[in-house]
FINUBA-938048 format. One line per field, with one value per residue: residue in three letters; chain; x negated, y, z negated of N, C-alpha, C in turn. Coordinates in steps of 0.2 Angstrom, whole numbers, plus 2048, in hexadecimal, padded with zeros to 3 digits. Atoms other than C-alpha are relative to their C-alpha. Layout:
code = [ALA, ...];
unit = [A, ...];
n.px = [X, ...];
n.py = [Y, ...];
n.pz = [Z, ...];
ca.px = [X, ...];
ca.py = [Y, ...];
ca.pz = [Z, ...];
c.px = [X, ...];
c.py = [Y, ...];
c.pz = [Z, ...];
//
This chain:
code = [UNK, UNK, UNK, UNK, UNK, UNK, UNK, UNK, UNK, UNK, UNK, UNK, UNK, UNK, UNK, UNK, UNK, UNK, UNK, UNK, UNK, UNK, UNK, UNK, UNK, UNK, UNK, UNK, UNK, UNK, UNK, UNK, UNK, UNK, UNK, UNK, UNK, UNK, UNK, UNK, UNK, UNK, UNK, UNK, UNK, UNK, UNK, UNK, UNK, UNK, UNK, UNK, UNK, UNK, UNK, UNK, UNK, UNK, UNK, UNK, UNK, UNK, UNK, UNK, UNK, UNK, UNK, UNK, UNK, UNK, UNK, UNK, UNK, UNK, UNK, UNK, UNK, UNK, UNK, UNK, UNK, UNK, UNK, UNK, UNK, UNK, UNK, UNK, UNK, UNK, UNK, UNK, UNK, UNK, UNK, UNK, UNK, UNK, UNK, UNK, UNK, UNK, UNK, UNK, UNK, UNK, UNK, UNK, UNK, UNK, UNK, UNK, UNK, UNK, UNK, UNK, UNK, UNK, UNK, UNK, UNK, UNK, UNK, UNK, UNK, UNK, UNK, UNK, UNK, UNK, UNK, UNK, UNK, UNK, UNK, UNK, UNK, UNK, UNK, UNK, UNK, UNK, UNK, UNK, UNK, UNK, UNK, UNK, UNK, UNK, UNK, UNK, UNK, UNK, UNK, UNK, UNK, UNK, UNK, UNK, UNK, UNK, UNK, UNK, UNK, UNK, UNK, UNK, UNK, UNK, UNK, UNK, UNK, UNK, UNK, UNK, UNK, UNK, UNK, UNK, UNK, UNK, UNK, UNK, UNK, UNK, UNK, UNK, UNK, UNK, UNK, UNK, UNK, UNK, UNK, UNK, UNK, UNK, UNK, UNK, UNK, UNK, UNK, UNK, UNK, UNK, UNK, UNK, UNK, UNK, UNK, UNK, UNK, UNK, UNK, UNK, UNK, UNK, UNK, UNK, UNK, UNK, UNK, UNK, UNK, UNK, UNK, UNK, UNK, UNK, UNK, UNK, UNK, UNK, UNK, UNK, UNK, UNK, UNK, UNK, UNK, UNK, UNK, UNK, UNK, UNK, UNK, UNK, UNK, UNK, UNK, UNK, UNK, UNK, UNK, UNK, UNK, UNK, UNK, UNK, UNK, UNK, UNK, UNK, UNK, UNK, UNK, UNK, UNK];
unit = [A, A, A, A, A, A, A, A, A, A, A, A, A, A, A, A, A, A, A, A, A, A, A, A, A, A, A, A, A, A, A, A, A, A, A, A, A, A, A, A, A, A, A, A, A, A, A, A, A, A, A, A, A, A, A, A, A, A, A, A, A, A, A, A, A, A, A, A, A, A, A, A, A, A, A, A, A, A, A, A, A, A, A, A, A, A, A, A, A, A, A, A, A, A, A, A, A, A, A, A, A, A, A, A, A, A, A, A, A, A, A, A, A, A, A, A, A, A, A, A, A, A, A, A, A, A, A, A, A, A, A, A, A, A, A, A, A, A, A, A, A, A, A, A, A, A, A, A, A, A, A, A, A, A, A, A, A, A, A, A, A, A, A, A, A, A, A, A, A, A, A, A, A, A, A, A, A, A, A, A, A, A, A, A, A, A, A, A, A, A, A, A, A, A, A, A, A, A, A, A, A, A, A, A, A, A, A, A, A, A, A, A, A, A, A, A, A, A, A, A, A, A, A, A, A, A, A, A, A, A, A, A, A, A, A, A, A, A, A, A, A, A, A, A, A, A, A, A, A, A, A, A, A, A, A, A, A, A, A, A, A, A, A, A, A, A, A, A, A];
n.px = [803, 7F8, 7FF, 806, 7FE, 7FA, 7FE, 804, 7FC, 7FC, 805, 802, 7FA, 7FE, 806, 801, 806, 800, 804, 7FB, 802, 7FF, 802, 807, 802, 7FF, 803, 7F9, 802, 7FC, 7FB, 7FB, 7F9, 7FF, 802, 802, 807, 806, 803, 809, 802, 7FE, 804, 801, 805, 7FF, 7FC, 802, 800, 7F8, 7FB, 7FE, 7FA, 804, 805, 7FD, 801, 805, 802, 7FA, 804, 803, 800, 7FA, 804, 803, 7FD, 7FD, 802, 805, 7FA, 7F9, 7FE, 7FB, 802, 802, 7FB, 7FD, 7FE, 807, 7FF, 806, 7FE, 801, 7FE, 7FB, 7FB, 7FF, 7F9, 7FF, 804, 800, 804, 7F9, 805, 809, 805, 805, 803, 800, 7F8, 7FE, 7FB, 7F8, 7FB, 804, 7FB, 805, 7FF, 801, 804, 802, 7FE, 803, 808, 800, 7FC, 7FB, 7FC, 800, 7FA, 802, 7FF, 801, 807, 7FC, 7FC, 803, 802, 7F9, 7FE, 806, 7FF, 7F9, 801, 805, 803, 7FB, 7FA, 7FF, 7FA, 7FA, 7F9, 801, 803, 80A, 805, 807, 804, 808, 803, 807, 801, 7FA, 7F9, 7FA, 7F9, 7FC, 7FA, 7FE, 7FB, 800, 805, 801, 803, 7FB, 805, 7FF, 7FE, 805, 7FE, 804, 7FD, 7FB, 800, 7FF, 805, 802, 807, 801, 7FF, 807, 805, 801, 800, 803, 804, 807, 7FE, 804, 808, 801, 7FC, 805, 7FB, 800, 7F9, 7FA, 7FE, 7FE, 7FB, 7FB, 7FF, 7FD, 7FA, 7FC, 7FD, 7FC, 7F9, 7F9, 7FD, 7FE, 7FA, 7FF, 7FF, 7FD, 806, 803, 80A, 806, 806, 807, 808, 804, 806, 7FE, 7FF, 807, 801, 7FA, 801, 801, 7FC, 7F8, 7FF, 7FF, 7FB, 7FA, 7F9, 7FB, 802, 806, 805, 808, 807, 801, 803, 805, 807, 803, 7FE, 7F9, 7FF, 800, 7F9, 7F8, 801, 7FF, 7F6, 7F9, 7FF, 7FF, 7F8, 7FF, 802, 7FF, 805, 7FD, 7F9];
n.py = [7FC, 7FD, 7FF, 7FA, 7FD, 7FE, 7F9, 7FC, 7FC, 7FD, 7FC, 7FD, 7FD, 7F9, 7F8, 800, 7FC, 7F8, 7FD, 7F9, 7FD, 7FA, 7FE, 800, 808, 804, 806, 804, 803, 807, 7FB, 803, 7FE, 7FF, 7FB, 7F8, 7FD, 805, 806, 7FD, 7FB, 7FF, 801, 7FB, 800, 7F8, 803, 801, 7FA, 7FE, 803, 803, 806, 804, 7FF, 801, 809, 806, 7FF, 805, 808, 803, 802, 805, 808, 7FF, 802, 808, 804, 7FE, 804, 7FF, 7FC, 804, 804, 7FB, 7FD, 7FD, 7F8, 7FD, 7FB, 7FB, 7F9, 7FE, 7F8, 7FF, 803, 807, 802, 805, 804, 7FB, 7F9, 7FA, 7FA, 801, 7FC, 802, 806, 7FE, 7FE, 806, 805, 7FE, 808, 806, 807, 802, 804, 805, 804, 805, 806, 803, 7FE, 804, 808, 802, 7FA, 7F8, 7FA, 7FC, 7FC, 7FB, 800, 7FF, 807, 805, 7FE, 7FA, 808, 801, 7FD, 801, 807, 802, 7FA, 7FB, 7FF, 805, 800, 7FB, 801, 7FB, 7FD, 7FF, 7FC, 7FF, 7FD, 7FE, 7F8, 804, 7FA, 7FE, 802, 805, 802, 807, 800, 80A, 7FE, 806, 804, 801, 7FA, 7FC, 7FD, 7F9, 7FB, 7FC, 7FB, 7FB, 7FD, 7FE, 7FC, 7FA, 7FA, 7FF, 805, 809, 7FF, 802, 7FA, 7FD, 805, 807, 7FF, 7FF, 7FB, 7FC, 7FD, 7FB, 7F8, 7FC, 7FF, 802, 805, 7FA, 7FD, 807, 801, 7FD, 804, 808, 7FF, 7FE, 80A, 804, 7FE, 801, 808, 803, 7FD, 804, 805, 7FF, 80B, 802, 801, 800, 802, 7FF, 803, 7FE, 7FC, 7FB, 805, 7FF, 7FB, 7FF, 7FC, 7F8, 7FD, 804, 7FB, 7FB, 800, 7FF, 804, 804, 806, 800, 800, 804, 805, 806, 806, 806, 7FE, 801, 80B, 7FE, 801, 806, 804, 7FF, 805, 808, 801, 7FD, 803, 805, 800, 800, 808, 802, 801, 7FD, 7FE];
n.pz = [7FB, 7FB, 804, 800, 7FB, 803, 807, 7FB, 7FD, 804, 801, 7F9, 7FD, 803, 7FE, 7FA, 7FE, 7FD, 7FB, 7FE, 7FD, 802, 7FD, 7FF, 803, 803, 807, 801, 807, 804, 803, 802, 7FF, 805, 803, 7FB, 802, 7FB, 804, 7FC, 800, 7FA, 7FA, 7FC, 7FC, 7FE, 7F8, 7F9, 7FB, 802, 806, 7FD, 802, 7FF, 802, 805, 800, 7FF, 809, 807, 7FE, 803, 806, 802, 801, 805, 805, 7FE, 803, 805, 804, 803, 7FB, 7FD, 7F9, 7FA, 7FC, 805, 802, 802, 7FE, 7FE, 800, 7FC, 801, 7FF, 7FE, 7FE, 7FF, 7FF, 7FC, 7FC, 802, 7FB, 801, 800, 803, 800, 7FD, 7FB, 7FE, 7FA, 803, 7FE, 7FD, 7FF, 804, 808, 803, 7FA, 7FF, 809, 803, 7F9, 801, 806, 7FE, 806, 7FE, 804, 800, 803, 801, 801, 808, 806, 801, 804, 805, 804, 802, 805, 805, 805, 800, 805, 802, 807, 802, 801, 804, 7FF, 7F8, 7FC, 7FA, 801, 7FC, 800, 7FC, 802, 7FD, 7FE, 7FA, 7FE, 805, 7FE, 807, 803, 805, 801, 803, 804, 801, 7F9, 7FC, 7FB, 7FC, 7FD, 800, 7FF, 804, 801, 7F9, 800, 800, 807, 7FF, 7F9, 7FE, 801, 807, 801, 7FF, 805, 805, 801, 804, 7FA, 7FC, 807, 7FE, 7FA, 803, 804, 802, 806, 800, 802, 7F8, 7FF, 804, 7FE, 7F9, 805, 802, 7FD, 7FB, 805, 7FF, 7FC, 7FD, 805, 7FB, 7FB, 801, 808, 801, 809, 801, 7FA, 805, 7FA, 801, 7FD, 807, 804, 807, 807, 801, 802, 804, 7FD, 7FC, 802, 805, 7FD, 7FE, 803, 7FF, 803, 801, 803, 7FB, 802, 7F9, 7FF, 803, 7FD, 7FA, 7FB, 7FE, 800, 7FB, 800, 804, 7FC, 7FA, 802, 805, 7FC, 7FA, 803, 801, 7F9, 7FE, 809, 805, 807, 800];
ca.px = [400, 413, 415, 405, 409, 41C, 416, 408, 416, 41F, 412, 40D, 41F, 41F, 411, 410, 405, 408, 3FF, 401, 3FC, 3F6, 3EE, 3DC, 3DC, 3E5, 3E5, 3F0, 3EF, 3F7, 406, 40E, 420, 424, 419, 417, 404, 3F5, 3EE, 3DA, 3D4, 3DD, 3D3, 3D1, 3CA, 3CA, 3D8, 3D4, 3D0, 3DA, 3E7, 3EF, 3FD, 3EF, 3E1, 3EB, 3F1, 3E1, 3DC, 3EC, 3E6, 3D7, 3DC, 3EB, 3DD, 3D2, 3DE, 3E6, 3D9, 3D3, 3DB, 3EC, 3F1, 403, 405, 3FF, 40F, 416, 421, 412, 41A, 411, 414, 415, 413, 424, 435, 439, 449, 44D, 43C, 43A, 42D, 439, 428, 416, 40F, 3FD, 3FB, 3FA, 40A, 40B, 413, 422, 431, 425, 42C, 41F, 428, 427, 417, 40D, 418, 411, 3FE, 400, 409, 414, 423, 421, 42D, 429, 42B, 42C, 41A, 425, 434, 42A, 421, 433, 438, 428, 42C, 43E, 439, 42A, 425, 42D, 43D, 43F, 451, 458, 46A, 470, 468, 453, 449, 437, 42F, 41C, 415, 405, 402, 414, 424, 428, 437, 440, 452, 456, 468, 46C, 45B, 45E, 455, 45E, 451, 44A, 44F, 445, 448, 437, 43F, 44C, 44F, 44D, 44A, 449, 43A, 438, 436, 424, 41D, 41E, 41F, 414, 403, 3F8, 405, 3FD, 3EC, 3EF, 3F7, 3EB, 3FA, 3F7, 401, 40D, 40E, 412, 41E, 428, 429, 42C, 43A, 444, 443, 447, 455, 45D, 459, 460, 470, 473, 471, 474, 465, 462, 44E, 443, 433, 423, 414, 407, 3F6, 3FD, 405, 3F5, 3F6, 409, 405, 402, 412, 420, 422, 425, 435, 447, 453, 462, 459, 44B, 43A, 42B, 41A, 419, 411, 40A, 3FE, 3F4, 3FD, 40F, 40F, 407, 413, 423, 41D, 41E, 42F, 437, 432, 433, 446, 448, 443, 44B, 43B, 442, 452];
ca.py = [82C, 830, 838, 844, 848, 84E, 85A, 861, 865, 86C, 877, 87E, 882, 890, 899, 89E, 8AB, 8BD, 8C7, 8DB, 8E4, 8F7, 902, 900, 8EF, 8E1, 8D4, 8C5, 8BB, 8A9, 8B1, 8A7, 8A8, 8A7, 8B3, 8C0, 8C0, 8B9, 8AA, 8AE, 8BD, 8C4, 8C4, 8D4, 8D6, 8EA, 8EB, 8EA, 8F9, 8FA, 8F2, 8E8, 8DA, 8CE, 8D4, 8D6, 8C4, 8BD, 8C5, 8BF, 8AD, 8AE, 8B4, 8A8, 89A, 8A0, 8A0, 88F, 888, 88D, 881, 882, 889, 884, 878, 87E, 87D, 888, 899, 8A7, 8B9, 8C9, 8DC, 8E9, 8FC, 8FD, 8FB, 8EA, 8E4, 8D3, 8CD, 8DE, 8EC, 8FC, 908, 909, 912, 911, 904, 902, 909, 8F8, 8F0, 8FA, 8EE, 8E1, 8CF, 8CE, 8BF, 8B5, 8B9, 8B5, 8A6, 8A1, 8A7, 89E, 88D, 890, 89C, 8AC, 8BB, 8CB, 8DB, 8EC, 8F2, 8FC, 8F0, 8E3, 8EE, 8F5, 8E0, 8DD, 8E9, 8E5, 8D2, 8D4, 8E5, 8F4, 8F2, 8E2, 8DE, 8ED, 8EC, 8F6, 901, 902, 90D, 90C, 91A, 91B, 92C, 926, 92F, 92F, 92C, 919, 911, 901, 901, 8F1, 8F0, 8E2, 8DA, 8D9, 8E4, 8F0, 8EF, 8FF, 90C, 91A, 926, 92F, 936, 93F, 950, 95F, 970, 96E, 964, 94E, 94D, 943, 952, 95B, 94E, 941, 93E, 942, 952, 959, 956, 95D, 96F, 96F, 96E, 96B, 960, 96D, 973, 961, 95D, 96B, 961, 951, 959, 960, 94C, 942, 94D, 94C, 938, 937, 941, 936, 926, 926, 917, 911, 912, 91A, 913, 91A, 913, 915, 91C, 92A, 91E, 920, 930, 930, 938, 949, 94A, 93E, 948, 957, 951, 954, 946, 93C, 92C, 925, 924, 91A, 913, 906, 8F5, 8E9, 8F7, 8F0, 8DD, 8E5, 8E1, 8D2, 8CB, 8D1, 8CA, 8BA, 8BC, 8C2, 8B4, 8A6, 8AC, 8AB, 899, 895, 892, 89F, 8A8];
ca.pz = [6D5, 6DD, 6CC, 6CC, 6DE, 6D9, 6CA, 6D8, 6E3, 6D7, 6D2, 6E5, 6E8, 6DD, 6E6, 6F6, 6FF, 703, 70F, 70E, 71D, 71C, 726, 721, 71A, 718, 709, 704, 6F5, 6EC, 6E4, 6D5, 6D7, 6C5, 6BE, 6CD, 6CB, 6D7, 6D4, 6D7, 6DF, 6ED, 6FF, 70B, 71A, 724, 730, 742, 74C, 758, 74B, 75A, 758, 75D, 754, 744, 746, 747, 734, 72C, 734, 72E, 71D, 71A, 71E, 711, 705, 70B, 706, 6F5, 6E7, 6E3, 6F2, 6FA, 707, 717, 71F, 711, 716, 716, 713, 71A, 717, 725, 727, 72D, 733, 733, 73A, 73C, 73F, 74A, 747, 74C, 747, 744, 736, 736, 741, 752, 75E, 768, 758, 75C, 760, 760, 75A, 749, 741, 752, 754, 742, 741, 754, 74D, 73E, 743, 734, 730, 72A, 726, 726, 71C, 71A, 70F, 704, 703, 6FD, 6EF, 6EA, 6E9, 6DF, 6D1, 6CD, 6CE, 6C2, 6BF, 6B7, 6BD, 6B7, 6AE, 6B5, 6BF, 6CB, 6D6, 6D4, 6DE, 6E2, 6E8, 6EE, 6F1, 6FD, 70F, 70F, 705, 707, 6FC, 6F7, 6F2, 6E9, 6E3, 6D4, 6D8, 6EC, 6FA, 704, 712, 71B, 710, 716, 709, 70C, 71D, 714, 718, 70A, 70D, 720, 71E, 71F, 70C, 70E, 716, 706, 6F9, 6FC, 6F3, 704, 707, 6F3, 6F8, 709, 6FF, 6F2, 6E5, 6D2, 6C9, 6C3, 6D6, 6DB, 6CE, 6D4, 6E6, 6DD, 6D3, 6E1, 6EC, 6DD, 6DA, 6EA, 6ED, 6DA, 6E1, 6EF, 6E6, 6D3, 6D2, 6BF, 6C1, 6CE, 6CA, 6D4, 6DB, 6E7, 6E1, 6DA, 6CD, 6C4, 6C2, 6BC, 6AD, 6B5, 6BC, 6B7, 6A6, 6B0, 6B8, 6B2, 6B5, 6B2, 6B6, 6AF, 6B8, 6B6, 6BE, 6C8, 6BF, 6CB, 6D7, 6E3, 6E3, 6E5, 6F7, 6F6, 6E9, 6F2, 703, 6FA, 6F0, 6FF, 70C, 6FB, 6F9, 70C, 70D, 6F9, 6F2, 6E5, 6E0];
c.px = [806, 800, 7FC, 803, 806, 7FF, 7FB, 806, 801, 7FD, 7FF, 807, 800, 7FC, 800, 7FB, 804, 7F8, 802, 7FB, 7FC, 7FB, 7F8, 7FC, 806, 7FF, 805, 7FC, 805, 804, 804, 807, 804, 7FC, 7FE, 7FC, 7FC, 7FD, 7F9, 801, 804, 7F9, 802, 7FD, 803, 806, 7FD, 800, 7FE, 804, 806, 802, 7F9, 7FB, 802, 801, 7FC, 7FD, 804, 7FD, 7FD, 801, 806, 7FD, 7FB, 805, 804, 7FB, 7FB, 806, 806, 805, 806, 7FD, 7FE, 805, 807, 802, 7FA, 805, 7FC, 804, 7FE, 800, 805, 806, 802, 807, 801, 7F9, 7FC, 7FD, 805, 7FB, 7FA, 7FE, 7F8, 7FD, 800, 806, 803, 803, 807, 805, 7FC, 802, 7FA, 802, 7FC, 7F9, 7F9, 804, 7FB, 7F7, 7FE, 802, 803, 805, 800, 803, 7F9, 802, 7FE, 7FA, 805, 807, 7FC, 7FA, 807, 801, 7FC, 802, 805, 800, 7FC, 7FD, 804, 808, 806, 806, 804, 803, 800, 7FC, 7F7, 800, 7F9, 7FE, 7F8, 7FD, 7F7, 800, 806, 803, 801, 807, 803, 807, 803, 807, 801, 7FA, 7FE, 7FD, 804, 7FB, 7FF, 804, 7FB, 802, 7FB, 802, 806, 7FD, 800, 7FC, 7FE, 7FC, 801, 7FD, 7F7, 7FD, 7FE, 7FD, 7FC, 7FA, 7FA, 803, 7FB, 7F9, 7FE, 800, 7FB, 805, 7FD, 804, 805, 803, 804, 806, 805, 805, 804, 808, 806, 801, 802, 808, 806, 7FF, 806, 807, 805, 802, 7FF, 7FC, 802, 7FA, 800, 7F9, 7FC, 7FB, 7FE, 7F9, 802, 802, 7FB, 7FF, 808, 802, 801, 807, 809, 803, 804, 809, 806, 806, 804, 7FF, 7FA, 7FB, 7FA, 7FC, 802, 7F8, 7FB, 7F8, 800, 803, 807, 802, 7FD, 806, 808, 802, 802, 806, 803, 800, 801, 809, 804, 802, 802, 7FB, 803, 807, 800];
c.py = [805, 804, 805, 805, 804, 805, 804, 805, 805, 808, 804, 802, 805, 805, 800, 808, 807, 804, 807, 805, 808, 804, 800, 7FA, 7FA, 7FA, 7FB, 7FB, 7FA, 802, 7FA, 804, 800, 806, 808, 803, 7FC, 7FB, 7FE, 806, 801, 801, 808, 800, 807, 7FF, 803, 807, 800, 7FC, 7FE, 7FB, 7FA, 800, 7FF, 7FA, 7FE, 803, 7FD, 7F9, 800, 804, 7FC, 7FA, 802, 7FF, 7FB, 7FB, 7FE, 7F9, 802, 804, 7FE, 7FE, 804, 800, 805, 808, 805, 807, 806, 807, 804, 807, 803, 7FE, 7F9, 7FD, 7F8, 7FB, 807, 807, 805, 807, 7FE, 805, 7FE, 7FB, 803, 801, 7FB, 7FC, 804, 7FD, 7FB, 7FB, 7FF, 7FA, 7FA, 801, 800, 7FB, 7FD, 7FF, 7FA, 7F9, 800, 805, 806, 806, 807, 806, 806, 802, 802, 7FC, 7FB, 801, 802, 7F7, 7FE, 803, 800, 7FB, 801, 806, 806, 802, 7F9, 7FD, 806, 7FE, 805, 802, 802, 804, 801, 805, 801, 804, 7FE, 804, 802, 7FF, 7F8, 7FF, 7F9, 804, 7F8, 800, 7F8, 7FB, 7FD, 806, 800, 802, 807, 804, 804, 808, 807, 804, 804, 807, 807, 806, 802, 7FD, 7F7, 801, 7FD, 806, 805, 7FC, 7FB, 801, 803, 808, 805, 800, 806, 80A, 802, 802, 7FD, 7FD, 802, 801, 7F8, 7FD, 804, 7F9, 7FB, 802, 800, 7F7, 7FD, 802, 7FF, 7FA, 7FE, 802, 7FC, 7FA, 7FC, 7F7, 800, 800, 804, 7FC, 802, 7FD, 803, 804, 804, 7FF, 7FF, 805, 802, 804, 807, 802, 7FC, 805, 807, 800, 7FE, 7FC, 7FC, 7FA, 801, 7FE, 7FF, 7FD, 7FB, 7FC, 7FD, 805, 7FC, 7F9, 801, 7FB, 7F9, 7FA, 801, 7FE, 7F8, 7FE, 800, 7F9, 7F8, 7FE, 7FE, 7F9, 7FC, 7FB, 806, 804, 809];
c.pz = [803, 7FC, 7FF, 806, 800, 7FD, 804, 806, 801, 7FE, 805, 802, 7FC, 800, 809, 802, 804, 804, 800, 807, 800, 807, 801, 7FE, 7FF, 7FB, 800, 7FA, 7FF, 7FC, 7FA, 7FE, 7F7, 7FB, 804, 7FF, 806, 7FF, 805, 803, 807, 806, 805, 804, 805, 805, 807, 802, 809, 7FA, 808, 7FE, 800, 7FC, 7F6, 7FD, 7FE, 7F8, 7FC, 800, 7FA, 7F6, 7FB, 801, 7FB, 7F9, 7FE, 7FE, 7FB, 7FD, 7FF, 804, 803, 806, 805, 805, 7FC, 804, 801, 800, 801, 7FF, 806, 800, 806, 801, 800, 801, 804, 802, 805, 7FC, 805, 7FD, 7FE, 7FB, 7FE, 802, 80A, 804, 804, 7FC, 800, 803, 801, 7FA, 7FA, 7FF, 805, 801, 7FC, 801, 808, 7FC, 7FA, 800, 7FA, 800, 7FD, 800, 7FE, 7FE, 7FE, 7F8, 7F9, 7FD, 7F9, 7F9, 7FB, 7FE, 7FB, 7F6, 7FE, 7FE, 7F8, 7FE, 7FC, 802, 7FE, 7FD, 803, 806, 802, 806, 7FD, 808, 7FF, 804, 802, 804, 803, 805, 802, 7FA, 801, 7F9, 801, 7FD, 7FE, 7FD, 7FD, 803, 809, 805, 804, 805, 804, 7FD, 800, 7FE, 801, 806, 7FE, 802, 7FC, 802, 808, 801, 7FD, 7F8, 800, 802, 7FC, 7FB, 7FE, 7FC, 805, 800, 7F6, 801, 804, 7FD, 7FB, 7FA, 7FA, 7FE, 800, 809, 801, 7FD, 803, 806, 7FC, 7FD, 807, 804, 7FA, 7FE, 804, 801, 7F7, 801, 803, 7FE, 7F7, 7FF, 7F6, 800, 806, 7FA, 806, 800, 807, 7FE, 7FD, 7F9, 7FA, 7FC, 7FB, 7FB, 7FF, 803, 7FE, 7FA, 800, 804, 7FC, 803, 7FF, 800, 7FD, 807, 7FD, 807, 802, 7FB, 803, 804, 805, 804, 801, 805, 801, 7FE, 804, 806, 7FE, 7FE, 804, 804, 7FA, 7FF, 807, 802, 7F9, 7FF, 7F9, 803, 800];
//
């Protein structure tokens, strides 16, 4: 019985739960840490309107207890990691995109780990989509410098150096041309303009250039919906690195919330 109980453990320790926050939904999934995949179907529920610290909370709750208690699920005093559409400094939301303005300086870590009676870290959405994709997706085996960019209502980005996250690099905020680089660039600012691929490309050329410039990566890899589409426009760009889709999609941030808060608490390496 010791004996079963032991290789169960064993098993449960190498999955923990991510949670990705967003602006129109939250989801969280059973993440195995060896294979950087979901174990069962991920859970989603609309996020709160307002999107208030409080209200927020009370869905993560209830979906960190839905998922706690499917089969195969870690302990219930297991770590939980959550993604956030910001800034994240020490536990400290330092912005609010797409949520509501009252999580500004507002302590997150302390209070999810209070809501949840367990401890919980949190990180930045794109962070933990960039840590997901060097870990288990296309930028897997590469050293160095990786960069994830994902072209969404904005620019976010991931800098990972030899397999580590250089938290909050907020690449889509750079400067080019006199204009914030997302307000051109992103996949919302091509809708908004009415931009063909070709048109688009151009844009894309001229950012990549200057973030490849500045920081002489070994990979960008792109994602965010556009990622589907990457065909139309990857091909189109001219540069010294190489440049691919992102792999995982939709489970990026799930999985990365979980790597980052397993590594945190050495459940992984």
């Amino acid at each position: 019985m010791a004996k079963s109980e032991k290789k169960k453990d064993s098993k449960e320790s190498t999955r923990m739960i991510g949670i990705d926050i967003g602006g129109t939904g939250i989801k969280g999934g059973i993440v195995d840490l060896k294979k950087g995949k979901l174990v069962g179907d991920r859970y989603r529920i609309d996020t709160p309107k307002p999107s208030t610290p409080e209200a927020v909370a009370d869905v993560v709750a209830l979906i960190v207890d839905e998922l706690s208690a499917r089969d195969g699920a870690p302990a219930k005093d297991t770590p939980v990691g959550v993604t956030f559409p910001a800034i994240i400094q020490h536990g400290i939301a330092r912005s609010a995109a797409n949520v509501d303005k009252s999580w500004i300086d507002y302590e997150v870590d302390k209070h999810f780990t209070e809501r949840l009676g367990r401890p919980v870290e949190v990180i930045n959405d794109a962070d933990a989509a960039g840590l997901a994709e060097v870990r288990y997706g296309a930028g897997k085996g590469v050293g160095g410098t990786v960069l994830v960019i994902t072209l969404g209502t904005g620019i976010g980005s991931a800098f990972v150096f030899d397999g580590r996250l250089v938290p909050n690099a907020e690449l889509g905020h750079l400067e080019i041309d006199s204009f914030d680089a997302e307000t051109k660039a992103s996949a919302v600012a091509r809708e908004r303009d009415g931009l063909s691929w070709e048109e688009y490309s151009v844009l894309l050329q001229r950012y990549f250039s200057h973030v490849e410039f500045l920081f002489s990566p070994e990979l960008f890899i792109v994602g965010g919906g556009i990622s589907k589409r990457a065909d139309e426009y990857l091909p189109r760009l001219k540069l010294r690195t190489p440049i691919v889709p992102a792999k995982l999609k939709n489970e990026a941030g799930i999985v990365g919330a979980a790597l980052q808060v397993a590594i945190d608490h050495g459940f992984a390496k």
